[in-house]
C-alpha positions, -999 to +999 in steps of 0.1 A: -820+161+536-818+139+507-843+140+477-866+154+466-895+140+489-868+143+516-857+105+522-830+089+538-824+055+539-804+044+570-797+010+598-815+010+629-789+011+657-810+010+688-847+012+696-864+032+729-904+023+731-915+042+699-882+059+688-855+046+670-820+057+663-810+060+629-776+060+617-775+074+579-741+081+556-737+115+546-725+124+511-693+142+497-715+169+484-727+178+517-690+188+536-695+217+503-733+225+511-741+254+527-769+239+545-748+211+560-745+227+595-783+224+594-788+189+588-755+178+607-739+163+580-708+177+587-699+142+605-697+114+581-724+091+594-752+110+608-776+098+636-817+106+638-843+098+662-868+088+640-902+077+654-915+045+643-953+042+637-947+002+632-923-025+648-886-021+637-857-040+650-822-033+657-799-032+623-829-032+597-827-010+569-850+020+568-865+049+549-868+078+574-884+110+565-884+145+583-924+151+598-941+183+581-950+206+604-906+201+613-900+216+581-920+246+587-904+249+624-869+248+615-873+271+584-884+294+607-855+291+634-826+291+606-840+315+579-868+341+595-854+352+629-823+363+615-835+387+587-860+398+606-832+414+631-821+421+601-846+440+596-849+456+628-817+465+630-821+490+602-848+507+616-837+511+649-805+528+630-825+550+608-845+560+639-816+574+662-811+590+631-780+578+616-770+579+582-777+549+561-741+533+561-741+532+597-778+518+598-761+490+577-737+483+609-760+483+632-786+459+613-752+433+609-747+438+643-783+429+651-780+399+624-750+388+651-770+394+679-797+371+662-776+343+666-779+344+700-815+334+704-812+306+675-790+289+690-814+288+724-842+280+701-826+250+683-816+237+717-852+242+728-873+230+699-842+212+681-855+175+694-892+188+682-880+186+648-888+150+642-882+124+618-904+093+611-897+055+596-917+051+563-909+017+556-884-010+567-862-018+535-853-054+523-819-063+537-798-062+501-808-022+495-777-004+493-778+027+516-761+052+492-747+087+508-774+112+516-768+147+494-784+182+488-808+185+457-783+209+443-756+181+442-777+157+427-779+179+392 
């Protein structure tokens, strides 16, 4: 998301019992980023439902921060399922016994194919991937854009 311990700083724009919405700014870096489809920050300002562990109000200023055991489950959704149809697909293609170009084909046809159930999963799990308010900010912090860690070098 944004640095290196993963904080955003963003303005409370509603609040629903424990969760809040989050609006934060995205950076110019990120319409570059490879990564920016995963994070949403293909949209300018970006908007999180962040719980909040403490009383927040509408418009303050706040540090968000994406929950642990998120970061594991979206790694997983994004990165492992496709290379491990990947994977599959190759081995199904050696086994009907075709020659190792067309085993190729038919593993990027199963990477395709993979697609499929990530996009079910991230509209499954996708709201389990959950953000928490880490602090409420004094009211003169400057909410700079969010950008990658590579674009920050």
């Amino acid at each position: 998301m944004s640095n290196e311990n993963s904080e955003s700083v963003g303005i409370v724009l509603s609040i629903n019992n424990d969760i809040a919405e989050v609006e934060v700014i995205a950076g110019g870096g990120c319409s570059t980023c490879s990564m920016s489809l995963v994070c949403g920050s293909t949209k300018k300002k970006i908007k999180y439902s962040a719980r909040a562990p403490f009383k927040v109000k509408v418009h303050d200023k706040v540090s968000l921060t994406l929950v642990e055991g998120s970061k594991v489950l979206s790694a997983l959704i994004i990165f492992l399922i496709p290379v491990l149809f990947l994977i599959f697909g190759y081995i199904i293609g050696t086994k009907f016994g075709l020659n190792e170009g067309f085993s190729v084909l038919v593993s990027l046809g199963f990477f395709g194919i993979s697609l499929i159930p990530v996009k079910i999963l991230d509209n499954v799990y996708g709201k389990k991937i959950n953000y928490e308010i880490t602090k409420i900010l004094p009211n003169d912090t400057v909410i700079e854009p969010i950008s990658c860690e590579r674009n920050e070098e």
